[in-house]
C-alpha positions as CSV (number, residue, x, y, z in Angstrom):
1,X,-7.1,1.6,-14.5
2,X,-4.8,3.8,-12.4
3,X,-5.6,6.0,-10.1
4,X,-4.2,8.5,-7.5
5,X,-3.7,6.9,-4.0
6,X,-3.2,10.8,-2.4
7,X,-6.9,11.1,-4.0
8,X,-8.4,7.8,-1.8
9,X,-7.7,9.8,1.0
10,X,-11.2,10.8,3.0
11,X,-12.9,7.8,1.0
12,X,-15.3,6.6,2.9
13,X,-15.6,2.9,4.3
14,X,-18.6,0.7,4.1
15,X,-19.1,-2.7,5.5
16,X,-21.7,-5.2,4.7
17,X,-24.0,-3.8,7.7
18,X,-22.7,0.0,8.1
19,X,-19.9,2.7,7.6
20,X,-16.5,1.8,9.2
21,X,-14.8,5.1,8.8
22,X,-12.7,7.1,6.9
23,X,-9.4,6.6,4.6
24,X,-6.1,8.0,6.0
25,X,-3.2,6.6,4.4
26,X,-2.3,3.2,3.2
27,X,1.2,1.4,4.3
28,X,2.7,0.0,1.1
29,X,6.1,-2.3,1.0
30,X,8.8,-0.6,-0.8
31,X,10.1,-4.1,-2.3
32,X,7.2,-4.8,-4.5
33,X,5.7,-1.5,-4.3
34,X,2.5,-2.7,-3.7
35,X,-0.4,-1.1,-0.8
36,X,-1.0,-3.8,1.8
37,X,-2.9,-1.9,4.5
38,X,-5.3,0.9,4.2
39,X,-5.4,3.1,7.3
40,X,-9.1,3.9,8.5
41,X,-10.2,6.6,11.0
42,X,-12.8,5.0,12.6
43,X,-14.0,8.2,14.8
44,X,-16.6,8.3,17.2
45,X,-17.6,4.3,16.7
46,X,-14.3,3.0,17.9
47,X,-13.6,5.7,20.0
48,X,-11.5,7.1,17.0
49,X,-9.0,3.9,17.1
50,X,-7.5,3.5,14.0
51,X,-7.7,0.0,12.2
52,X,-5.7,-1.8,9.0
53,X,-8.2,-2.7,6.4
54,X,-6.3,-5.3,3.9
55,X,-6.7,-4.8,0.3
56,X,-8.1,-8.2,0.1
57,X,-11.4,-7.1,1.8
58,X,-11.9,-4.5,-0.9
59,X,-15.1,-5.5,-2.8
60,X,-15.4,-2.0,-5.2
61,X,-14.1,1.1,-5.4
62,X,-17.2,3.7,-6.0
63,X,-15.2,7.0,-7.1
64,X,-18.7,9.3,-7.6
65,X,-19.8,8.5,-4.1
66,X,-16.1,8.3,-2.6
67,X,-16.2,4.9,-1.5
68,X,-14.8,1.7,-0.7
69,X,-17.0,-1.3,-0.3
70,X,-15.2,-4.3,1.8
71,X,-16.6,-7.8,2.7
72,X,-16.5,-7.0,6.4
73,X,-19.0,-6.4,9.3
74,X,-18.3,-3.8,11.6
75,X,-18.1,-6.8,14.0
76,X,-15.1,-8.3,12.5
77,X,-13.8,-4.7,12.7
78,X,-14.3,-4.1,16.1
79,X,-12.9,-7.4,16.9
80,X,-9.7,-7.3,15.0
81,X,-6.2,-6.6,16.3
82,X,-5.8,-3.2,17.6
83,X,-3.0,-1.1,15.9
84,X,-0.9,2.0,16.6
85,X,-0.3,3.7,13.3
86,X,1.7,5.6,14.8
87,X,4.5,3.1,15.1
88,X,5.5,0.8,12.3
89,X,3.5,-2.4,11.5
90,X,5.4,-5.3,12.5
91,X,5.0,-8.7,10.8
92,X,4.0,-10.3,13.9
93,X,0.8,-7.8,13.6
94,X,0.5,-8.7,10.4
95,X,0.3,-12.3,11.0
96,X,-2.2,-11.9,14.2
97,X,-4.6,-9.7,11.6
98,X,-4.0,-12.3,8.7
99,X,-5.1,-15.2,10.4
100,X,-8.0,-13.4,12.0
101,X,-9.2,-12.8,9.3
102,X,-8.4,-15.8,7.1
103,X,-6.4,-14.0,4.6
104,X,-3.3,-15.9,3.2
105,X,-0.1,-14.3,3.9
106,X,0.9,-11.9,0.5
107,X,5.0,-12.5,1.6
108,X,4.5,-16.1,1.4
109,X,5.1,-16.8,-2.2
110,X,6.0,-16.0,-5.4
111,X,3.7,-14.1,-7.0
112,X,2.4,-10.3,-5.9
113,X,0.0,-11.4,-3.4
114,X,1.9,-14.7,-1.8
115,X,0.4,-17.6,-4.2
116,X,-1.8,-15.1,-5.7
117,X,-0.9,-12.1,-8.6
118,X,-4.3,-10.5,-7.2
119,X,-6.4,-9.7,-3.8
120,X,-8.9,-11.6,-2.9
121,X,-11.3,-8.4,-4.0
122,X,-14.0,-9.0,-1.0
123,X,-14.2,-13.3,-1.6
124,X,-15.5,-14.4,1.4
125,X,-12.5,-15.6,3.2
126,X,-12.5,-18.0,6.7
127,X,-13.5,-15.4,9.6
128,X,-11.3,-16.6,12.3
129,X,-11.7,-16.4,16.1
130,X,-11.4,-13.3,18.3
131,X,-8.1,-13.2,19.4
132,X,-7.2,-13.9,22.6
133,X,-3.9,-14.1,24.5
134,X,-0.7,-13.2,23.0
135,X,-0.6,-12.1,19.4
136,X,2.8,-14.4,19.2
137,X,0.1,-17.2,19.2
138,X,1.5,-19.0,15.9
139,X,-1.6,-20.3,13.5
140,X,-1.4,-24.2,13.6
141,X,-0.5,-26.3,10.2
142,X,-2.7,-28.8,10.0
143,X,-0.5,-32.2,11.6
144,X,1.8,-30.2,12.9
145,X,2.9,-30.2,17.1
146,X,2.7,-27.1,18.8
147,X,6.6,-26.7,18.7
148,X,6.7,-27.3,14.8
149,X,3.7,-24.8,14.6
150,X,5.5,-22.0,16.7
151,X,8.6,-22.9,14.2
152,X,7.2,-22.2,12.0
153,X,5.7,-18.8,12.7
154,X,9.2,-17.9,14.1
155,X,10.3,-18.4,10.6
156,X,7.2,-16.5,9.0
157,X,7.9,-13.7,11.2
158,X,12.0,-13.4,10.7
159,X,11.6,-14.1,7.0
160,X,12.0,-10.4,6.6
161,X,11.3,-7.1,7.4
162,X,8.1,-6.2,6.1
163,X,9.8,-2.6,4.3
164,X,6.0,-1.0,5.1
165,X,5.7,2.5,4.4
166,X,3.7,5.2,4.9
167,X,2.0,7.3,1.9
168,X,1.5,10.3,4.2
169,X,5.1,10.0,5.0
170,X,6.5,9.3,1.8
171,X,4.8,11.9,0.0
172,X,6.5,14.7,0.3
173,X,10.0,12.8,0.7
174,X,12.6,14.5,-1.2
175,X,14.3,12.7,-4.4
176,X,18.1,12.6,-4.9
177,X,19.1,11.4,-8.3
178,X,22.9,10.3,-8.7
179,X,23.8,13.7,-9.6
180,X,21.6,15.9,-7.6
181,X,18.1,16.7,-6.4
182,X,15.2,16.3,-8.6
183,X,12.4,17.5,-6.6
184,X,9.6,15.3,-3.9
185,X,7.5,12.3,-4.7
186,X,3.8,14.1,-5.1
187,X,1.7,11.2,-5.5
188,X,1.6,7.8,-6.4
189,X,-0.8,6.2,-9.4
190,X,-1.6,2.3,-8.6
191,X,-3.5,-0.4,-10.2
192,X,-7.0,-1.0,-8.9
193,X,-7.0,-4.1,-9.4
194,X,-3.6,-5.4,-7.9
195,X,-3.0,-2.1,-5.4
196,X,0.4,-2.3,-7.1
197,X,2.2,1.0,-7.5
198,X,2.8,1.8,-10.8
199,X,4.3,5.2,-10.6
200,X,5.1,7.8,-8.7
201,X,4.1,11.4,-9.5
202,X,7.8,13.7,-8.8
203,X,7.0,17.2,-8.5
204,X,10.2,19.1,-9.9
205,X,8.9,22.3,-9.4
206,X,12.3,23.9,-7.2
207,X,14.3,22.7,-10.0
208,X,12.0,22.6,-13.4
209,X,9.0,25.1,-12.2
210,X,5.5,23.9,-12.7
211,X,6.4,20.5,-13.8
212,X,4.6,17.1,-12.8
213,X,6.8,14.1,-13.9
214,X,6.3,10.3,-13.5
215,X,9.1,7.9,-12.3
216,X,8.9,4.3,-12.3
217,X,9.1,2.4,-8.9
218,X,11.8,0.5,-10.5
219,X,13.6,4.0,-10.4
220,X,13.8,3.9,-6.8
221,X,17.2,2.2,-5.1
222,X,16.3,3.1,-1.6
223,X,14.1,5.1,0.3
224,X,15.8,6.8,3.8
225,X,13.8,7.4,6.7
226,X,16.6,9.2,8.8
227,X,17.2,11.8,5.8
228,X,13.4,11.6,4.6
229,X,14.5,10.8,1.3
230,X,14.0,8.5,-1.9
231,X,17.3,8.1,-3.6
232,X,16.8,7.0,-7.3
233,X,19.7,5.4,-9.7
234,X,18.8,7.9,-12.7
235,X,20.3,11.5,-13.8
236,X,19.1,14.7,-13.8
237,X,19.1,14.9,-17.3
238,X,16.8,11.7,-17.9
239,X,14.1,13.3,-15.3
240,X,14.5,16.4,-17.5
241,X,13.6,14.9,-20.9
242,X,11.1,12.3,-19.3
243,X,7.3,13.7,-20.6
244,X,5.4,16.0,-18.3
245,X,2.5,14.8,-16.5
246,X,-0.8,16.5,-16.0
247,X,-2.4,15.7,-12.9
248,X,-6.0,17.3,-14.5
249,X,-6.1,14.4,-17.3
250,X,-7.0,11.4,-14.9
251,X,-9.5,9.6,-16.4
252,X,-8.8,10.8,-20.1
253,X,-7.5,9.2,-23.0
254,X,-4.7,11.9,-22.3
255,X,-3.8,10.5,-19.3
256,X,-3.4,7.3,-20.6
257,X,-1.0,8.5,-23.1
258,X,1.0,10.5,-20.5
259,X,1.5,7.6,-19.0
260,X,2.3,5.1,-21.5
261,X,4.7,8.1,-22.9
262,X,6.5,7.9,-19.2
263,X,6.9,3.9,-19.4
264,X,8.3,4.2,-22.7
265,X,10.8,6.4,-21.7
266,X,12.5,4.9,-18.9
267,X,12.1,1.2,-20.6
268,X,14.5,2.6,-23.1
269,X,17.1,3.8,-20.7
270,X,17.5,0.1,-19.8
């Protein structure tokens, strides 16, 4: 099922043993267009610290009582890596939070989720350690010397750059298609299951008034921070005849077809 990520926003989070906080935004990587950090508010319990809840903790989704359920205690929480969300996540915090909580690295593989096409969806996972010292501390292979350890996380961490994004910052973005502007990503719909991105809602409404389309990620060659824009390698034209979208119809049969109707048109253009 897809559904709107700008609509998670204000979903509460509950651990095992209380509420966390609140959704914000979630950071998603722009290379396989997948959300790999959810942004909670944490308010008055945390001082109102924000914190990075992975997708992997994510037991159930509860869309009547706006909620997401994780495998956490407000422990682990607290105990986590602290984060500024106001600078981007680096994957050296990405590795400190990963092995704190066990979770196996999703840019260390193959498949969507490292050696995994899914999250973990809330599976009990190894709850490591509080950290202590320097989050450059690498995680030790089993065998392996403390130089060949901190190799190895010298590798892990100049792989690549993580390409994390920001929903609230993205949304909004302008989009340039090779021949002009088209308009500013709205939304994005994802998979529940994966947190993959399946499309993003375009709003065309300073070019083709009152009209909702849906592009493909696929669609998107690069997205600009300096210029706050999402360039995409498509014409004008093809956004014009692409199937309007009507943001009322989630959880239809409609919407379903609407986007089906989308997929199909961009898969033949290719």
């Amino acid at each position: 099922m897809l559904h709107s990520l700008k609509d998670l926003n204000g979903y509460t989070l509950a651990a095992e043993d209380g509420e966390i906080g609140h959704l914000r935004e979630a950071y998603f990587d722009d290379a396989g267009w997948t959300v790999r950090h959810l942004v909670v508010e944490t308010g008055g319990w945390l001082s109102g610290r924000s914190v990075l809840i992975s997708p992997h903790a994510v037991r159930s989704l509860d869309h009547t009582e706006r909620c997401l359920h994780v495998s956490l205690t407000r422990g682990q929480v607290e105990g986590a890596p602290s984060i500024d969300s106001d600078r981007p996540v680096s994957r050296q915090y990405e590795i400190a939070a990963y092995d704190f909580y066990g979770y196996p690295y999703y840019w260390g593989g193959t498949s969507l989720w490292g050696m995994m096409d899914m999250p973990m969806g809330g599976a009990i996972a190894p709850f490591g350690a509080p950290l202590t010292g320097s989050l450059l501390e690498p995680r030790r292979e089993p065998g392996a010397s403390g130089t060949v350890a901190r190799e190895i996380a010298e590798a892990e961490r100049d792989a690549a750059d993580p390409h994390l994004r920001s929903s609230a910052e993205v949304i909004g973005y302008d989009l340039a298609a090779n021949d002009g502007s088209i308009g500013h990503v709205d939304d994005f719909l994802l998979d529940e299951g994966s947190w993959r991105i399946v499309l993003l809602v375009v709003d065309t409404h300073n070019w083709l008034p009152d009209q909702l389309v849906l592009l493909p990620p696929s669609s998107v060659e690069r997205v600009d921070w300096g210029t706050r824009q999402a360039h995409v390698k498509i014409s004008r034209q093809a956004v014009k005849d692409s199937p309007s979208y009507d943001r009322d119809s989630r959880g239809s049969p409609l919407h379903e077809d609407q986007v089906l109707a989308a997929q199909r048109h961009f898969e033949s253009m290719v």
